[in-house]
PDB file of N, CA, C and O in Angstrom:
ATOM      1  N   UNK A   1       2.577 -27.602  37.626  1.00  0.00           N
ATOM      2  CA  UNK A   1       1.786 -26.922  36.614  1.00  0.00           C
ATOM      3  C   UNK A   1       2.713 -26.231  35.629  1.00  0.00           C
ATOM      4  O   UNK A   1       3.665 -25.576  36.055  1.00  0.00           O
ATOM      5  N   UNK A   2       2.482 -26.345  34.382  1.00  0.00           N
ATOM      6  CA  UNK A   2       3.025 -25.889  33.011  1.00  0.00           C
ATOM      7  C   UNK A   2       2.422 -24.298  32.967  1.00  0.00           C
ATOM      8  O   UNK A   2       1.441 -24.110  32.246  1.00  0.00           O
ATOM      9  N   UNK A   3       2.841 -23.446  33.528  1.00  0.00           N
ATOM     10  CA  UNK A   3       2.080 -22.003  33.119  1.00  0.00           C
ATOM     11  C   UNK A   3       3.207 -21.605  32.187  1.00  0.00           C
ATOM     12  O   UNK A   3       4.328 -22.109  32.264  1.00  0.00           O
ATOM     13  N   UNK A   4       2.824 -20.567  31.198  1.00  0.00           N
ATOM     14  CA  UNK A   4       3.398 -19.777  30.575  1.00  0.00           C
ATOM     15  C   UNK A   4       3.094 -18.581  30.814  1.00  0.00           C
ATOM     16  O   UNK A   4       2.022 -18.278  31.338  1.00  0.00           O
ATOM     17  N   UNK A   5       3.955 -17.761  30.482  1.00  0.00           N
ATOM     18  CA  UNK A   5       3.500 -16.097  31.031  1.00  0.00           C
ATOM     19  C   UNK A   5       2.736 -15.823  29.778  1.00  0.00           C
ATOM     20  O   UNK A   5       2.977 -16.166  28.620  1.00  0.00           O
ATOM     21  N   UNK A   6       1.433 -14.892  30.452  1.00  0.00           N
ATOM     22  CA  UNK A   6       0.938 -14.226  29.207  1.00  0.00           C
ATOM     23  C   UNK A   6       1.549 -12.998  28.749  1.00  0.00           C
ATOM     24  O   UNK A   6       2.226 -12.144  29.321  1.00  0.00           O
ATOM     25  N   UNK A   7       1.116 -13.143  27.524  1.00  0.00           N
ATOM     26  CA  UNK A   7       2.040 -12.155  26.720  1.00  0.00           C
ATOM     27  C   UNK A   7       0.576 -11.081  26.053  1.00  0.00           C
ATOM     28  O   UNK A   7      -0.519 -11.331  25.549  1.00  0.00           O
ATOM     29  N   UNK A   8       1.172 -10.116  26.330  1.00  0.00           N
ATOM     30  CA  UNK A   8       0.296  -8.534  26.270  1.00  0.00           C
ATOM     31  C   UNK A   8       0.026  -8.344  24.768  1.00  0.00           C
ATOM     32  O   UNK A   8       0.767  -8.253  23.789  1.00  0.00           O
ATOM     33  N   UNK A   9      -1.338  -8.317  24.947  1.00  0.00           N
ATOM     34  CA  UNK A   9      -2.195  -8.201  23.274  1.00  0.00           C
ATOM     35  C   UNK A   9      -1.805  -7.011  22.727  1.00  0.00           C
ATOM     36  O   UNK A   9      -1.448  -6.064  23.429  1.00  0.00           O
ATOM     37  N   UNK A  10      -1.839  -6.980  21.668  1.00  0.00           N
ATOM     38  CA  UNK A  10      -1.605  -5.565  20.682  1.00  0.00           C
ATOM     39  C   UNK A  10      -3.024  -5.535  20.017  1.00  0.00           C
ATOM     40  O   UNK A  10      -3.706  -6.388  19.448  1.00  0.00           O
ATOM     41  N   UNK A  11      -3.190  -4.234  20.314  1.00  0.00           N
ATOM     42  CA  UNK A  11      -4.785  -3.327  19.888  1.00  0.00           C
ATOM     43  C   UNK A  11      -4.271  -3.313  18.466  1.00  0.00           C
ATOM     44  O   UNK A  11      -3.379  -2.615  17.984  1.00  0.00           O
ATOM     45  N   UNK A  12      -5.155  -4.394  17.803  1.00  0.00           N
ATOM     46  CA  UNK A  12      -5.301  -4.030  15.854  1.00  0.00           C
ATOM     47  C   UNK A  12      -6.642  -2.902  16.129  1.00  0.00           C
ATOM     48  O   UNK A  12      -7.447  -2.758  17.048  1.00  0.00           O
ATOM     49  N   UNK A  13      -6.437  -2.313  15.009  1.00  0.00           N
ATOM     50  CA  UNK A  13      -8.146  -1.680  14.628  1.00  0.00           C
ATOM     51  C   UNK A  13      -7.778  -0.435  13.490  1.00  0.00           C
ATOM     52  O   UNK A  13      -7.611  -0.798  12.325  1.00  0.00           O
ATOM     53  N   UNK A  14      -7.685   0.645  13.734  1.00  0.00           N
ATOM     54  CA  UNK A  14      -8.161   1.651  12.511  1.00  0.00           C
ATOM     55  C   UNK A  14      -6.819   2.158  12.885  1.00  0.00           C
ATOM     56  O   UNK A  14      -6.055   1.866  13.806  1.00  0.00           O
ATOM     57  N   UNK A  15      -6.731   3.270  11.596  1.00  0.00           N
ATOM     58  CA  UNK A  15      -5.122   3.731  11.434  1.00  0.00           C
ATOM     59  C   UNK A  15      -5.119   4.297  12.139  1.00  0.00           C
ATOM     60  O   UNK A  15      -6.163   4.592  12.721  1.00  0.00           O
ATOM     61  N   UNK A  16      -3.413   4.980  12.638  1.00  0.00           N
ATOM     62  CA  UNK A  16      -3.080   5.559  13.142  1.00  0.00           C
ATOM     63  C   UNK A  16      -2.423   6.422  12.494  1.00  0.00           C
ATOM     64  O   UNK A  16      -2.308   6.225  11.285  1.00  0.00           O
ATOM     65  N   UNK A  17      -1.675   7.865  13.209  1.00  0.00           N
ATOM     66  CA  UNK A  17      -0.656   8.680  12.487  1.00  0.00           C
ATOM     67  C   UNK A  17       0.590   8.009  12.253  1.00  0.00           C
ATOM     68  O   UNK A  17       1.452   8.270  11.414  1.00  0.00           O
ATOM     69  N   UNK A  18       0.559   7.170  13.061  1.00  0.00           N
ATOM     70  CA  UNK A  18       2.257   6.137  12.886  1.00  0.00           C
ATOM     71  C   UNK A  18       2.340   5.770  11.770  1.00  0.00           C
ATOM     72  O   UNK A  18       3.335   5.997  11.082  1.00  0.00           O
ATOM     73  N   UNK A  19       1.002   4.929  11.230  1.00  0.00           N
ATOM     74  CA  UNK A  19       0.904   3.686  10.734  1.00  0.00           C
ATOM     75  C   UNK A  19       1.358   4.403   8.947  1.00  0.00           C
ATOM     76  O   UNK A  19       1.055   5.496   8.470  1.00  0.00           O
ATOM     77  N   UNK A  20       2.203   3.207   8.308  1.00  0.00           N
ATOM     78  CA  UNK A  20       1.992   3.494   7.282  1.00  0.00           C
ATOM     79  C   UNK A  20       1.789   2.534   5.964  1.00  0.00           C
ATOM     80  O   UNK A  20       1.349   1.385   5.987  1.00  0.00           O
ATOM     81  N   UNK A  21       2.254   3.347   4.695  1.00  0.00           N
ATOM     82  CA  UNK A  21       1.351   2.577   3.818  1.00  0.00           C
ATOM     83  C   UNK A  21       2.684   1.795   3.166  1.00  0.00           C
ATOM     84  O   UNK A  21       3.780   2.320   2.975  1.00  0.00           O
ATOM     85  N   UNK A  22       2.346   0.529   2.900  1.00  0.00           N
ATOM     86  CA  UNK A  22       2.961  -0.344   2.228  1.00  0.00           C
ATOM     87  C   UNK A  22       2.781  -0.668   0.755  1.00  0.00           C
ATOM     88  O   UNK A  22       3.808  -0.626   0.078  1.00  0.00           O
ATOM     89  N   UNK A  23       1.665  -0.978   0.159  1.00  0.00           N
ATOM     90  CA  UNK A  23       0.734  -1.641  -0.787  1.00  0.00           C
ATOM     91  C   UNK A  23      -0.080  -0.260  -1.214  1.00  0.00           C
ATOM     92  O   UNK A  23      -0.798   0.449  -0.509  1.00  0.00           O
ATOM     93  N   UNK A  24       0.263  -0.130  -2.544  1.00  0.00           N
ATOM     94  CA  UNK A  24      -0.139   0.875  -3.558  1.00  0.00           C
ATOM     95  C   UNK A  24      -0.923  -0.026  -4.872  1.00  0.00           C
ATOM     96  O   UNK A  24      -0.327  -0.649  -5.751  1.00  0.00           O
ATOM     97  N   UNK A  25      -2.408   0.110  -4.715  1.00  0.00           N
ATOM     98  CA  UNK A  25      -3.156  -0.393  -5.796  1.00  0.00           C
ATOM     99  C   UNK A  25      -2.802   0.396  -7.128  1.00  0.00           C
ATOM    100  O   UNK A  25      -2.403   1.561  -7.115  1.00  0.00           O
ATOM    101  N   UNK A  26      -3.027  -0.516  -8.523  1.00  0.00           N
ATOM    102  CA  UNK A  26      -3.381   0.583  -9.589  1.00  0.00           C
ATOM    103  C   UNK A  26      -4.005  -0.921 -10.495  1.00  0.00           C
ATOM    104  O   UNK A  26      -3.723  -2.119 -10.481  1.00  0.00           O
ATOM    105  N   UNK A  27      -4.925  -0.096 -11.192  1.00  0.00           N
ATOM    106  CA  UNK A  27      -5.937  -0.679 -12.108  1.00  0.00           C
ATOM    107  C   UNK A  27      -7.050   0.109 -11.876  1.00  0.00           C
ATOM    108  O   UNK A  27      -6.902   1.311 -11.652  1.00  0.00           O
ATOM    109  N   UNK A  28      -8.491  -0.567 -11.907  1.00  0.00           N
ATOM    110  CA  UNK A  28      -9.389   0.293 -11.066  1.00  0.00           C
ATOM    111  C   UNK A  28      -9.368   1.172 -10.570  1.00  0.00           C
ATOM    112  O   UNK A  28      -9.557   2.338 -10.918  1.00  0.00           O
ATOM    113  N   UNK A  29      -9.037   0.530  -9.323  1.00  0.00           N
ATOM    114  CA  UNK A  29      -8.955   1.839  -8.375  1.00  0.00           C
ATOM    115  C   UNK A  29      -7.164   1.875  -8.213  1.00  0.00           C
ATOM    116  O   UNK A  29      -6.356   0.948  -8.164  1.00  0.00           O
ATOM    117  N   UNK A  30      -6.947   3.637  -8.149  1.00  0.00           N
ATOM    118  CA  UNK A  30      -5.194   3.447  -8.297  1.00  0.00           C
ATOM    119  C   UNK A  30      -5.006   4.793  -6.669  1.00  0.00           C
ATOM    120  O   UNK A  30      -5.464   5.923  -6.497  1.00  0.00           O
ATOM    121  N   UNK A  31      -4.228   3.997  -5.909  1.00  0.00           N
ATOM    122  CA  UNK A  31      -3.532   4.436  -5.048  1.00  0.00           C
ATOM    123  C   UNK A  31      -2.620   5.789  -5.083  1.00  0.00           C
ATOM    124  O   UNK A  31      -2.782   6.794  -4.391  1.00  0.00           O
ATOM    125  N   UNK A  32      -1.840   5.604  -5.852  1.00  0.00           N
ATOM    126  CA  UNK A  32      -0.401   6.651  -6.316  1.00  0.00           C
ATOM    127  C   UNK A  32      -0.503   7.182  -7.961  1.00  0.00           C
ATOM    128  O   UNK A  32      -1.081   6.556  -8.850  1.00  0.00           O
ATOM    129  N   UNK A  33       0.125   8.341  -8.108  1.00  0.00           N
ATOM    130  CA  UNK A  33       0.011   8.666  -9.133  1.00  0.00           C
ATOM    131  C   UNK A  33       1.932   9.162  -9.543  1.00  0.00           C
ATOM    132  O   UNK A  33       2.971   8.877  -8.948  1.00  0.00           O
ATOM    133  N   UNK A  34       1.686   9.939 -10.732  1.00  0.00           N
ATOM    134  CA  UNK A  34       3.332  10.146 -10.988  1.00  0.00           C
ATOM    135  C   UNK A  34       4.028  11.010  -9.810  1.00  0.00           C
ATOM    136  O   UNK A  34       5.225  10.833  -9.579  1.00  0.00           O
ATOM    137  N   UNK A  35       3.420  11.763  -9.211  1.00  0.00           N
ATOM    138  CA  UNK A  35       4.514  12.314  -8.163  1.00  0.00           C
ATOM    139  C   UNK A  35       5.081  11.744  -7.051  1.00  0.00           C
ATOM    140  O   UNK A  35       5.945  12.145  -6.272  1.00  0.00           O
ATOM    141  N   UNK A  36       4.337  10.581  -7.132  1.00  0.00           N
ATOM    142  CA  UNK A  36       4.662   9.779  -6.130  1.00  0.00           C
ATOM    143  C   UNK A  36       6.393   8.431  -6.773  1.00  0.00           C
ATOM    144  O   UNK A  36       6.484   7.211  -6.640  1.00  0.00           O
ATOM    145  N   UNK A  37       7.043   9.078  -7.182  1.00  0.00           N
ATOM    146  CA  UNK A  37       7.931   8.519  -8.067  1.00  0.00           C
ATOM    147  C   UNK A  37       9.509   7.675  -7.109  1.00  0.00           C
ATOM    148  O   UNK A  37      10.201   6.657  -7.136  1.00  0.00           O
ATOM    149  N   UNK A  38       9.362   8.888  -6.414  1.00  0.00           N
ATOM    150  CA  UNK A  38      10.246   8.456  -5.170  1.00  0.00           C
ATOM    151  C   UNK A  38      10.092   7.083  -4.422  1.00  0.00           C
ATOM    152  O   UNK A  38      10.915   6.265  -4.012  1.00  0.00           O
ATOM    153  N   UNK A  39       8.808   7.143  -4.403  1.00  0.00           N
ATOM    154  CA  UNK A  39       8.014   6.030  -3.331  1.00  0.00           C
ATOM    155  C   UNK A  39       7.501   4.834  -4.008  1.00  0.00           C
ATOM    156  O   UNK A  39       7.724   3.653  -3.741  1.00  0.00           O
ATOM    157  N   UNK A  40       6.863   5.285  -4.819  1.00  0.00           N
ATOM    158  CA  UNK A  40       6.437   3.819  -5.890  1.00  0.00           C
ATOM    159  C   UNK A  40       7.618   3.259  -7.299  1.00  0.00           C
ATOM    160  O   UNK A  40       7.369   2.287  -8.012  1.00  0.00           O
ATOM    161  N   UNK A  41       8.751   4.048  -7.421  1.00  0.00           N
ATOM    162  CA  UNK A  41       9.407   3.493  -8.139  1.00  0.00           C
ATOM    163  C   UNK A  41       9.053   3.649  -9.461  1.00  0.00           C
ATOM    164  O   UNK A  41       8.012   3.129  -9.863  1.00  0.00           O
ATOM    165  N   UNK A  42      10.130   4.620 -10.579  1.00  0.00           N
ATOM    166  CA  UNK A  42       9.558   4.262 -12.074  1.00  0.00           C
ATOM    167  C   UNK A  42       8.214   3.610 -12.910  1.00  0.00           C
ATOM    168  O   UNK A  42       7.308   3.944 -13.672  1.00  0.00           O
ATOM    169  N   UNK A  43       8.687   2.608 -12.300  1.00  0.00           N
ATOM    170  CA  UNK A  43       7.332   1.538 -13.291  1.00  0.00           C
ATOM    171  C   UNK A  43       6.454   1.626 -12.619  1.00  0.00           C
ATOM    172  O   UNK A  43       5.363   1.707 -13.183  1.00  0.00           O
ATOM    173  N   UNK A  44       6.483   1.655 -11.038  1.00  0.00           N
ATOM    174  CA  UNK A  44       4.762   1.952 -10.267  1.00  0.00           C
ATOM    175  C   UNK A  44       4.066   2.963 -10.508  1.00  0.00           C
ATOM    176  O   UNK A  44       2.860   3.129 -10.694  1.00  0.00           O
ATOM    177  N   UNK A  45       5.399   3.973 -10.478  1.00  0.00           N
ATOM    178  CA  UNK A  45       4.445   5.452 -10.619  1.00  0.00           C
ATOM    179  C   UNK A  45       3.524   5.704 -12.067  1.00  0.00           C
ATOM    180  O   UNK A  45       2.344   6.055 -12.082  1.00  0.00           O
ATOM    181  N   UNK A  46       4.216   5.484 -13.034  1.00  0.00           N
ATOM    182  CA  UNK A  46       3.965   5.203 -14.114  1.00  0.00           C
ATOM    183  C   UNK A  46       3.057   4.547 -14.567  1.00  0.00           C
ATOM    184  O   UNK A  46       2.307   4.958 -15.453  1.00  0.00           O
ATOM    185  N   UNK A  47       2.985   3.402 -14.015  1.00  0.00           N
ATOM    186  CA  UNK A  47       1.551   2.899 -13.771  1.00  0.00           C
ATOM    187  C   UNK A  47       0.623   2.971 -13.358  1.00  0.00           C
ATOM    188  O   UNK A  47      -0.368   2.653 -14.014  1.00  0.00           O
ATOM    189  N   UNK A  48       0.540   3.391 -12.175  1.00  0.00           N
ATOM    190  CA  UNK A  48      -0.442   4.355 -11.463  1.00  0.00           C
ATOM    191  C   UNK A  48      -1.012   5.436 -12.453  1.00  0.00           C
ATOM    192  O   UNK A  48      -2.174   5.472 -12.859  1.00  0.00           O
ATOM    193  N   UNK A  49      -0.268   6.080 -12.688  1.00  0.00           N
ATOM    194  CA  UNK A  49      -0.328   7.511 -13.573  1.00  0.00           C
ATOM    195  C   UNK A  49      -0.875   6.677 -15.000  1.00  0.00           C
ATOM    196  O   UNK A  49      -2.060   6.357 -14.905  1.00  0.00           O
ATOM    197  N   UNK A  50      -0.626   6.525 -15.489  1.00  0.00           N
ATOM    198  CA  UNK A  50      -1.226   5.760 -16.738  1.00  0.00           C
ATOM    199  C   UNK A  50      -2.687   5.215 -16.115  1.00  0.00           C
ATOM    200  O   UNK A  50      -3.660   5.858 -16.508  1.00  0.00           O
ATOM    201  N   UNK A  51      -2.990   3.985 -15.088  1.00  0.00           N
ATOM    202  CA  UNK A  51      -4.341   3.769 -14.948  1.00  0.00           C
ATOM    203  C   UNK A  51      -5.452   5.473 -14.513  1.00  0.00           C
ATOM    204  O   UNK A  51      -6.630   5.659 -14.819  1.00  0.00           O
ATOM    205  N   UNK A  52      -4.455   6.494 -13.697  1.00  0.00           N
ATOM    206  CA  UNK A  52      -4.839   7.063 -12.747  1.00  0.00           C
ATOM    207  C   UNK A  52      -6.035   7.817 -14.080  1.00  0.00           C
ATOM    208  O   UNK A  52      -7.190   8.192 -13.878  1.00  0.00           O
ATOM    209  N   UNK A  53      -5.259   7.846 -15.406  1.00  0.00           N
ATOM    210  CA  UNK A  53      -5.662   9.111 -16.849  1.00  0.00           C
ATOM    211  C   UNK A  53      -6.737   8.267 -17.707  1.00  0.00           C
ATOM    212  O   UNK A  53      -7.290   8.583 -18.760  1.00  0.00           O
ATOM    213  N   UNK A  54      -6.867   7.030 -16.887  1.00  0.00           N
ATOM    214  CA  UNK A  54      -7.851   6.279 -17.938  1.00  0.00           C
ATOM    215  C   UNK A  54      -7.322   5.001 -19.199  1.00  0.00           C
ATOM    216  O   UNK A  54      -7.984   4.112 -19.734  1.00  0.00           O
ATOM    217  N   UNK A  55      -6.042   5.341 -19.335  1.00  0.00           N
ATOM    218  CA  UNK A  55      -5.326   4.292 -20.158  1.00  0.00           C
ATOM    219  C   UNK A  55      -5.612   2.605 -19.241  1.00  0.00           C
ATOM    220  O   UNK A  55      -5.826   2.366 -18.053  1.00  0.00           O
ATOM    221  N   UNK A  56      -5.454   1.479 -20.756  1.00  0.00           N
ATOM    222  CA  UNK A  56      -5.839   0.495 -20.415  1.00  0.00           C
ATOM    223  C   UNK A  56      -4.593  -0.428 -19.372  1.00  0.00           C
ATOM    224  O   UNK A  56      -3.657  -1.001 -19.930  1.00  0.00           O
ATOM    225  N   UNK A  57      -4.731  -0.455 -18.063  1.00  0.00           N
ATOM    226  CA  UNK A  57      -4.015  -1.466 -17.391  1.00  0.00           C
ATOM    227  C   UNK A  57      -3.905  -2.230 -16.810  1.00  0.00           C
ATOM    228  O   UNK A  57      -4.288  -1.915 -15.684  1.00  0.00           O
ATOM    229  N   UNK A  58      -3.537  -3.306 -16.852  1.00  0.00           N
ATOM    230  CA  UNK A  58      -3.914  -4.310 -16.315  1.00  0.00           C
ATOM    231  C   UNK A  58      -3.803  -4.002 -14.305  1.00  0.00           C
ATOM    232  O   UNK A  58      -3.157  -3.034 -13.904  1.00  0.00           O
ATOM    233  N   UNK A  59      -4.324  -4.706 -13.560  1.00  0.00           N
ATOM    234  CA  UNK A  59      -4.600  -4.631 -12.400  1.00  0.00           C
ATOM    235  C   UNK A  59      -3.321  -4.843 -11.567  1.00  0.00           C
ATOM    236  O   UNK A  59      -2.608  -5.708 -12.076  1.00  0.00           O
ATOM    237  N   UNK A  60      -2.945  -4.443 -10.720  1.00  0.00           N
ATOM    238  CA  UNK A  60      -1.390  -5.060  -9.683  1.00  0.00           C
ATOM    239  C   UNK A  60      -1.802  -3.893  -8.562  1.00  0.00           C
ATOM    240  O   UNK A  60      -2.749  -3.217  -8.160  1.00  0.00           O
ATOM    241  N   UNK A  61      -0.387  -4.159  -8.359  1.00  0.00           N
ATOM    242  CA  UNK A  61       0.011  -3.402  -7.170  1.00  0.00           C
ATOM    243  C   UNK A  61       1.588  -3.099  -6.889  1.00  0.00           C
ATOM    244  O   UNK A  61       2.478  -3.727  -7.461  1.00  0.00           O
ATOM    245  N   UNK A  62       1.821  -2.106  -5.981  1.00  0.00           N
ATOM    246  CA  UNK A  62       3.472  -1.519  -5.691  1.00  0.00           C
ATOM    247  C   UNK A  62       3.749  -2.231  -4.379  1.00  0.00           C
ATOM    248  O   UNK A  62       2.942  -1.899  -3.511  1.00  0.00           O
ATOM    249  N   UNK A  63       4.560  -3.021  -4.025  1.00  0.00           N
ATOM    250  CA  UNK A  63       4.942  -2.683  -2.452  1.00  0.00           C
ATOM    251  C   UNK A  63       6.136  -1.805  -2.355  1.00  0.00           C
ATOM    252  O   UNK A  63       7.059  -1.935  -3.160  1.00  0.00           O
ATOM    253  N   UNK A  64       6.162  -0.902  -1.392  1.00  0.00           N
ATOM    254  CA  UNK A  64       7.054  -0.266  -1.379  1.00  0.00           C
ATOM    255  C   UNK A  64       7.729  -0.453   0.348  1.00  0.00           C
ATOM    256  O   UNK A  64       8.749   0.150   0.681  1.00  0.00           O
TER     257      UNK A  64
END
């Protein structure tokens, strides 16, 4: 018999305190704003901050 060992599931489901954020929306709806400059980088924050005030921008996202 061909067995393989099973290998121990990992619990997906709702956040945790660990867990963190990768993917920063801006358009619509905007994730980060300018203080977040460290983390989203010049042009993200900036962008963010620009959609966050109502100015016209097109839709993306940050990975950070």
């Amino acid at each position: 018999k061909n067995k393989k060992p099973k290998k121990a599931l990992k619990k997906r489901g709702s956040a945790t305190a660990q867990s963190q954020k990768y993917v920063y929306d801006f358009g619509k709806k905007t994730d980060g704003d300018a203080t977040q400059r460290s983390l989203l980088g010049g042009k993200g924050a900036n962008l963010a901050e620009m959609a966050r005030i109502g100015l016209p921008v097109p839709p993306g996202f940050t990975i950070t």
